[in-house]
Residue, then its C-alpha position, 0 to 999 in steps of 0.5 A: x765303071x767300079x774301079x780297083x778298090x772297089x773290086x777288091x771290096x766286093x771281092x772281100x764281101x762275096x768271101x764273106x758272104x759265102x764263108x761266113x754269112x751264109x752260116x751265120x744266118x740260114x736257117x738260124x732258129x730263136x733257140x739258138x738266137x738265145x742259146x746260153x753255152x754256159x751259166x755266165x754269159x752275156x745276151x740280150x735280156x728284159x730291162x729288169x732281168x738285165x744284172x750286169x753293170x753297165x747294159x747297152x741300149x734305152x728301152x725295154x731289152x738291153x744288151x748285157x756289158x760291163x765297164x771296166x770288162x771281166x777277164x775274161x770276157x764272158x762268151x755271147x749268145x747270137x743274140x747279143x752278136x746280132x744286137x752288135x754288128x746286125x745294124x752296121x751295114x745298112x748304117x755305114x752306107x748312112x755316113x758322110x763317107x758314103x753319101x748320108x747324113x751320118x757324120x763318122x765321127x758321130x759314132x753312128x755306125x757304133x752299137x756303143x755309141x748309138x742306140x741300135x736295134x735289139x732284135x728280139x727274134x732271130x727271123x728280124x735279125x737275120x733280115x736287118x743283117x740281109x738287108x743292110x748287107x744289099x744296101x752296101x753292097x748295091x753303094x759299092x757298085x756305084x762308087x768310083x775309086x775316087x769316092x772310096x778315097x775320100x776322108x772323114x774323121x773318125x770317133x773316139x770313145x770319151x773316158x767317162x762312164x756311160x749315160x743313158x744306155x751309151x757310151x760318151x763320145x769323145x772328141x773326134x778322131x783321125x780322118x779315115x778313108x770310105x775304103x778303109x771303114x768299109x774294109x774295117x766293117x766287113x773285117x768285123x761281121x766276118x769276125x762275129x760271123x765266124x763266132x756265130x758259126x761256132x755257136x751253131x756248131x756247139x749248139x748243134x753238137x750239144x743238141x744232137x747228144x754229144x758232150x764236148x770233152x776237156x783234155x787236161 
C-alpha cells in the first residue's frame, strides 16, 4: 500500500505529465530538436564545431557551456535541454535512495557531474526521457513512506574548473530525504518542459509565417 508522500509524488508526476511532458515530447521532429531561435545560442554541436569554453560531455557531441556563465545566459535549443535533464529520471531510480547503486553524493544524477548521454536525434531522446520517466514512476508505486524518508548526502559541486568534459566534485553535501530529491527532479523536468514547450510554440509560430513582434 503507497502511503501519503507518495501519492502526492505521483499526483505531482501525472500533473507533469499532462501539463508538460506530454507537449514536450509528442510528435517532436529533429528540425525543432535542433532549431536555433537565434544566431547565439547553445545546443548540442560536433566536438570540432563545438566554440564555446568549457562544453559538456567526452565523445564526439558535446553540450555547449561556458564557466564563468554570460549574463545572460544564452537561450537552449531542445536539443541541449534533452542532453540536461533526458537521462535524470530513469538515473534517480539508480541512487542509493531508491535502491541502486548510485550513491547521492556522487553526482550520478547530474549532467555536470557525470557524463550522460547526448542525444543526436529527437525520436532517442524522447525515448530515453519516456522510459526513465516509467521507471520512476513504477519505483514510486512500490515504495512505502517510510522508504521515501530515508536520507543520503547530497553533492557539491568543487571550485576548480572543469576536466574532462565534467565538472569537479566536491565533498559531500547535506543528507537529502528520497522524497525531497524525487520532488526536486520532477520540479526540474517540469521546469525544462515547460521551456521545451515555448520553443515549439516559437518554432511553430515562425514556421507557420508569422513574425514575432517587439513592442518598445
Amino acid at each position: 500500500m503507497t502511503g501519503e508522500h507518495t501519492e502526492v509524488l505521483l499526483a505531482l508526476m501525472d500533473q507533469v505529465e499532462h501539463f508538460t511532458l506530454s507537449r514536450a515530447s509528442e510528435g517532436l521532429t529533429d528540425e525543432e530538436f535542433f532549431w536555433q531561435p537565434f544566431a547565439a545560442v547553445w545546443s548540442i554541436r560536433r566536438r570540432d564545431q563545438c566554440r564555446t569554453p568549457n562544453p559538456f560531455g567526452a565523445g564526439a557531441w558535446v553540450a555547449d557551456f561556458a564557466i564563468p556563465e554570460p549574463t545572460p545566459v544564452p537561450i537552449t535549443t531542445i536539443a541541449w535541454l534533452y542532453w540536461h535533464i533526458g537521462s535524470v529520471p530513469g538515473r534517480l531510480v539508480e541512487i542509493d535512495l531508491l535502491g541502486g547503486t548510485h550513491p547521492l553524493a556522487s553526482g550520478w544524477t547530474s549532467p555536470y557531474l557525470s557524463h550522460h548521454p547526448i542525444f543526436t536525434s529527437a525520436a532517442d531522446a524522447v525515448a530515453a526521457l519516456r522510459s526513465g520517466w516509467e521507471r520512476l514512476r513504477r519505483r514510486l508505486e512500490r515504495a512505502d513512506d517510510e522508504q521515501l524518508t530515508v536520507t543520503s548526502a547530497s553533492y557539491t559541486y568543487a571550485a576548480v574548473p572543469p576536466r574532462g568534459g565534467v565538472c569537479v566534485l566536491g565533498p559531500a553535501g547535506p543528507a537529502l530525504s528520497a522524497r525531497r530529491v524525487i520532488a526536486n527532479t520532477l520540479v526540474e523536468i517540469s521546469h525544462h518542459g515547460a521551456q521545451i514547450g515555448v520553443l515549439r510554440d516559437l518554432y511553430a509560430w515562425r514556421h507557420a509565417g508569422f513574425q514575432v513582434e517587439t513592442q518598445d
